[in-house]
N, C-alpha and C positions, 0 to 999 in steps of 0.2 A: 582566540586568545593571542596577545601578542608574545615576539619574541624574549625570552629572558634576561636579561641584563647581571650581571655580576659584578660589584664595585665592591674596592676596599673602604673601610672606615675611617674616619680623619677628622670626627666631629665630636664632643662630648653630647651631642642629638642622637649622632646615628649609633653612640654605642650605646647610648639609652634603650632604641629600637633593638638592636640585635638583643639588649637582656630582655625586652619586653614580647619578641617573638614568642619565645618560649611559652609566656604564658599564656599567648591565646593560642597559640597550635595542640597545647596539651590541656586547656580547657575542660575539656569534655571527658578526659583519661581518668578515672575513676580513683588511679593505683598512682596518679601520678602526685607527687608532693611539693605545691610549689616552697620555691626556698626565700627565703626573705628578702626582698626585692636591694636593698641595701647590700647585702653580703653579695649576692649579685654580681650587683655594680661594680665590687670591690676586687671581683676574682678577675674581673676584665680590667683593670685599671692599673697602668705603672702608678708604682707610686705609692701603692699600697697592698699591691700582690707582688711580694718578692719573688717570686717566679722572676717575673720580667729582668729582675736583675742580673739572671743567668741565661737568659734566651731569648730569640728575635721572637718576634710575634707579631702576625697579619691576621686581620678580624674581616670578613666578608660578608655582604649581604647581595643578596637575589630579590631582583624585584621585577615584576609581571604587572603591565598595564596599571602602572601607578601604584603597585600594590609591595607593601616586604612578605614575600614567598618562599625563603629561607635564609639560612645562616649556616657560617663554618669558622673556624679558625685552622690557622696552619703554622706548626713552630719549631721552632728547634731548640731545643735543650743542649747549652753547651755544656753540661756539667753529665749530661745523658749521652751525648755524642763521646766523652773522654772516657766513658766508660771502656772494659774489656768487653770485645765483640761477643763472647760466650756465656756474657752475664744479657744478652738480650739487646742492650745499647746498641753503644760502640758507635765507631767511625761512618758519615755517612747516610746514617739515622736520622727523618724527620719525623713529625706527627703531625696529624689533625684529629679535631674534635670538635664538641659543641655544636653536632649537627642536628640542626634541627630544619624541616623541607615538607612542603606543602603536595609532590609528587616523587613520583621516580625519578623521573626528568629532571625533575628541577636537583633533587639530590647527586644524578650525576653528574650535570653540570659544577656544581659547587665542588665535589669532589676532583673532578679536574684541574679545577682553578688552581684548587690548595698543592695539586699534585704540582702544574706548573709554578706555582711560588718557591715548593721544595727543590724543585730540577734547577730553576734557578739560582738558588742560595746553595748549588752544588749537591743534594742529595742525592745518592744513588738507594735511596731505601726507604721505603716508610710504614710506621707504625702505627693501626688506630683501629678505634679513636682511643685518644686520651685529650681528658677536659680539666684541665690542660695537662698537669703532673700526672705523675704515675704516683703521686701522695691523696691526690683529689679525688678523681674519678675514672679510674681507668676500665676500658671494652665497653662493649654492645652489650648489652643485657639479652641473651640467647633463652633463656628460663628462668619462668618467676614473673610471669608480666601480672601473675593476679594475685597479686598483693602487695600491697607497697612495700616500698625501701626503706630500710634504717635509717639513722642518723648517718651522713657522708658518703652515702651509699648513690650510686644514679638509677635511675627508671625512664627508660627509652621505649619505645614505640615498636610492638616487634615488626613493622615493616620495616624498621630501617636497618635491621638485619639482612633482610631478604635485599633490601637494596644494595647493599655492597655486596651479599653474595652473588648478586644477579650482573656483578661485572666481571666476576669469572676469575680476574687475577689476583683479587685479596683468598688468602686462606689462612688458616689459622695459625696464630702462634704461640700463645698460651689460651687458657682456659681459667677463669678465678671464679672461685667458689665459695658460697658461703652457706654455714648450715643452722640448721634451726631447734631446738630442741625443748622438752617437758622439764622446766628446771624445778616445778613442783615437786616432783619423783626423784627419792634420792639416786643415786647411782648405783650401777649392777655390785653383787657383792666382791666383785675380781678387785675393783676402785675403791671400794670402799675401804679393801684390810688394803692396798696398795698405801691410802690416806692414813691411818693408821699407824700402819709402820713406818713412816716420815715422823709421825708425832712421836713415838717413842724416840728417834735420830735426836742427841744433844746438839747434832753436827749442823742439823738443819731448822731456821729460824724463816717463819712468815710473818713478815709485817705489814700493815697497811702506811702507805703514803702519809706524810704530813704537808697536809696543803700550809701550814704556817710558815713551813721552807720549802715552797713552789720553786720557788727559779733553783734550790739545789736539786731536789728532788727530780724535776725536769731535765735536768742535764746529767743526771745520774742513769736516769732512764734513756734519754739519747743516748748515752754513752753503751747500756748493753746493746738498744737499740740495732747500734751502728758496728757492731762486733758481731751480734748474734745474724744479721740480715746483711751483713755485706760479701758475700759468695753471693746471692739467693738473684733468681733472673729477674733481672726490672731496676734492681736496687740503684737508687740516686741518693748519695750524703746530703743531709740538709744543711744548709748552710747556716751560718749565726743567726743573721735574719730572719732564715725562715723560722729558727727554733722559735725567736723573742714572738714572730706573729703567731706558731701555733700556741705554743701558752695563753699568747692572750686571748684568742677562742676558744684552748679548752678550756681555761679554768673555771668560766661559769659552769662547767656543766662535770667539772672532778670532784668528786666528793669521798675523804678517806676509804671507806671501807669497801670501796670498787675497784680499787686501784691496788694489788702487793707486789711487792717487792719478795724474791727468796735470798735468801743471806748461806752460805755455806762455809763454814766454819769461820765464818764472820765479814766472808765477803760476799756484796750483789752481785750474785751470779745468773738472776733471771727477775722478769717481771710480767704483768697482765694486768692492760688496762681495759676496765668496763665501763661502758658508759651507757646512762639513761637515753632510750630512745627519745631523744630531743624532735626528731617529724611528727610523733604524737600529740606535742603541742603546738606544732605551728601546722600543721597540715590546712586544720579550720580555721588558720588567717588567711590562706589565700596569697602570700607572700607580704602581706601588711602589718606594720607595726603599730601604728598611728590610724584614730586618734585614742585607740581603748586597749588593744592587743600587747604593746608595750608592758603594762600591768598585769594582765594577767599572766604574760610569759616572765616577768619578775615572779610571780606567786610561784609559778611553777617550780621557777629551778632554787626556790629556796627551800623547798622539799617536793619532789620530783615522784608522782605514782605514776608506774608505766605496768604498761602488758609485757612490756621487751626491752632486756639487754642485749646491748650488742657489744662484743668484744672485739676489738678493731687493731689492737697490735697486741704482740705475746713475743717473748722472745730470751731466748737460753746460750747462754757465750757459748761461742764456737768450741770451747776446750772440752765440753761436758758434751754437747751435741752428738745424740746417735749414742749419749747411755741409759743405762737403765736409770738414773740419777736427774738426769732431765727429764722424763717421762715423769717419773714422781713429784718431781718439782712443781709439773704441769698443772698434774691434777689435785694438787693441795692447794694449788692457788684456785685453780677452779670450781672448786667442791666451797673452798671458803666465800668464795665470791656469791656462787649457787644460793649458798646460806642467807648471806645478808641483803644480797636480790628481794628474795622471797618474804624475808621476814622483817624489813625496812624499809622497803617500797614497795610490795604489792604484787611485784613483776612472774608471771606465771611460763615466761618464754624468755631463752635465748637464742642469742645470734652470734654465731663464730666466724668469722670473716672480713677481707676476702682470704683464702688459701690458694694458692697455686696447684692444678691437678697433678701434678705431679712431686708435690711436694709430701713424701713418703712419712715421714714421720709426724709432720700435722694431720694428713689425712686419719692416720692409725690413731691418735688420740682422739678425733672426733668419732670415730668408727664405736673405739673403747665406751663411750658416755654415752651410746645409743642416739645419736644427733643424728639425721638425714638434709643433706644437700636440697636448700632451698630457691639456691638462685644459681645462675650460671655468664658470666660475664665472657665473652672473649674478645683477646686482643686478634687482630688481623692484620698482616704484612702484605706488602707487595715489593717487589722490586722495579725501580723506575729508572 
C-alpha cells in the first residue's frame, strides 16, 4: 500500500468526492441513513450554508494509491470563538468534523492535518467533532450504533470512536443525549394531575403554531429560543441568515399541532417543537431524489405516518427556569403533543433530544415520562 497523501479541496469535483465518500464508506451500515445527496452538497458549500459566513472552513481529502480514503473538515466559528469561555466556546476554540476514513491510520493522519490547519489559524484548543455547527450535528455517536437516527440526528461508525480515543489526548467534554419513549401509553399518574392542574390555571394557555404566520411564528420561537439557551454549554446565536435558511427547511416538515407555544398570563413564555421523523422516508432513497423519489417524498410530507417523533428543541425563558411552573409547562406541551402524535399520525415512539448530561432539569423531565436514553453523542477536546 502506498503512502497517504492529504490535500485540501479547491474544486466543485473534489467537493462533490468528499460528499460522495460518505456514501460508499457507510454502504454496508445497516443503521446508517444516507441524507439526500443535494442537502449534502449544500452543507459543504459557501453560498448556501450560512455557516460559512461566520467561519473559515478547510475541507480535506486522503487519498491512497489513486484511491479517496477519507475526509475531514477543520473550522472555526467566529461567532463560537466570541463566546464566554464557560459557556464551552470561547477564545481560541477550533473544530473538526465530518470524518469519515477507510483505517486508523488513515483517520489519524487526517486528524492531524485539521489539527495543524487549527494551530495555524492560531488555536490553542479544539473541539470535536462537530459537522460542522453545533446546530447540525454535533459528537461521535458513543451509544445507539443499532438503530438508526432521527431526523438531524448523525450516525457514525463506532470505530471511529475508538479512533480518537486511541490517540490518548481527546477526552471528553460534554456528553448529549437523547431518549426514547412508548408515547402509546399515557403518562404515570404524578404527570397526568401535574397536566390537569395547568388546564384548570386561567393563567396558563397552550397553543399550537400557525404555520399561516411562519416567519412570525419562527421568530417568536427564536426569540424564546435564544433567551431560554443562552447560558447553556455550546450555545451559538443564529444569525438572520441562518434563521431565513432554517425555516426554509423546516417548514416542509412543520405542521400545526406538533409544534406549541405556552402563553402565561398572555405572554410566550415557552415552546416545543416536534417533528416527523423525516429519515423514515428517505432512508430507502439512498440519498436520491430523482427520477421517482421526489414524488413520493412530496406524498409524504403532505401527510406524514411515522413510527417516531422526535423533539429536537424545547425551551422555557430564563425568568421561570428551575420552577415548578416551567416543569408544568413542560409537560402540557408534551402530553399534548403525545396526543396528536399518536392519534394523527400513527407515531407509536418518541424521541427527546439531543440533552446535555448534565443538564438537571431536562434530564428530570425525561426521568418523570418514563423515557430511557437511547443514544449517546460525545463532544471531545484537546488542547493543542
Amino acid at each position: 500500500m502506498g503512502d497517504v497523501t492529504i490535500q485540501p479541496i479547491g474544486t466543485p469535483r473534489e467537493r462533490r468526492e468528499f460528499v460522495d465518500l460518505a456514501y460508499r464508506i457507510n454502504a454496508n451500515d445497516p443503521n446508517w441513513v444516507a441524507p439526500l445527496h443535494m442537502e449534502a452538497m449544500e452543507l459543504m458549500t459557501p453560498g448556501k450554508n450560512p455557516f460559512f459566513e461566520h467561519a473559515d472552513v478547510q475541507l480535506y481529502l486522503a487519498r491512497q494509491d489513486g484511491r479517496t480514503v477519507g475526509r475531514i473538515s477543520a473550522h472555526i466559528d467566529h461567532l463560537a470563538v466570541a463566546m464566554d469561555p464557560v459557556q464551552g466556546m470561547g477564545p481560541g476554540t477550533g473544530n473538526w468534523g465530518l470524518l469519515e476514513a477507510e483505517s486508523e491510520g488513515i483517520a489519524h493522519a487526517l486528524i492531524a492535518q485539521a489539527e495543524t490547519w487549527l494551530r495555524e489559524k492560531g488555536m490553542t484548543r479544539v473541539l470535536a467533532p462537530m459537522s460542522m455547527s453545533v446546530w447540525e450535528e454535533p459528537g461521535q455517536l458513543t451509544l445507539g450504533h443499532d438503530h438508526p437516527p432521527t431526523v438531524m440526528m448523525g450516525h457514525q461508525p463506532k470505530r471511529y470512536a475508538d479512533y480518537i480515543e486511541a490517540l490518548g489526548a481527546y477526552q471528553p467534554a460534554k456528553v448529549l443525549r437523547t431518549y426514547e419513549l412508548d408515547i402509546t401509553r399515557p403518562f404515570p399518574p404524578l404527570i397526568q394531575r401535574i397536566v390537569q392542574s395547568g388546564e384548570k390555571n386561567p393563567r396558563i394557555r397552550i397553543r399550537n403554531v400557525d404555520k399561516s404566520k411562519f416567519d412570525a411564528e419562527a421568530a417568536l420561537i427564536l426569540d424564546i429560543l435564544n433567551d431560554a439557551w443562552s447560558d447553556n454549554w455550546g450555545f451559538v446565536p443564529f444569525t438572520d441568515t441562518e434563521i431565513a435558511y432554517a425555516g426554509k427547511k423546516f417548514k416542509p416538515i412543520v405542521h400545526n399541532d406538533l409544534i406549541m407555544i405556552a402563553e402565561y398570563d398572555g405572554e410566550p413564555v415557552a415552546f416545543m417543537m416536534t417533528l416527523p421523523d423525516l429519515n423514515e422516508a428517505i432512508k430507502p432513497m439512498g440519498g436520491k431524489l430523482f427520477p421517482f423519489n421526489f414524488i413520493k417524498l412530496l406524498l409524504w410530507l403532505r401527510k406524514p405516518r411515522v413510527r417516531t417523533m422526535r423533539v429536537p428543541l424545547m425551551g422555557v425563558r430564563k425568568k421561570l427556569q428551575s420552577s415548578r411552573l416551567a416543569s408544568q409547562l413542560a409537560f402540557m406541551m408534551i402530553e399534548y403533543i403525545r396526543r396528536n402524535s399518536v392519534a394523527r399520525y400513527g407515531a407509536t415512539r418518541g424521541e427527546i433530544g439531543w440533552v446535555l448530561d448534565d443538564n438537571q432539569g431536562m434530564n428530570a423531565i425525561a426521568d418523570a415520562i418514563d423515557s430511557k436514553v437511547n443514544k449517546e453523542y460525545t463532544i471531545y477536546e484537546k488542547h493543542l
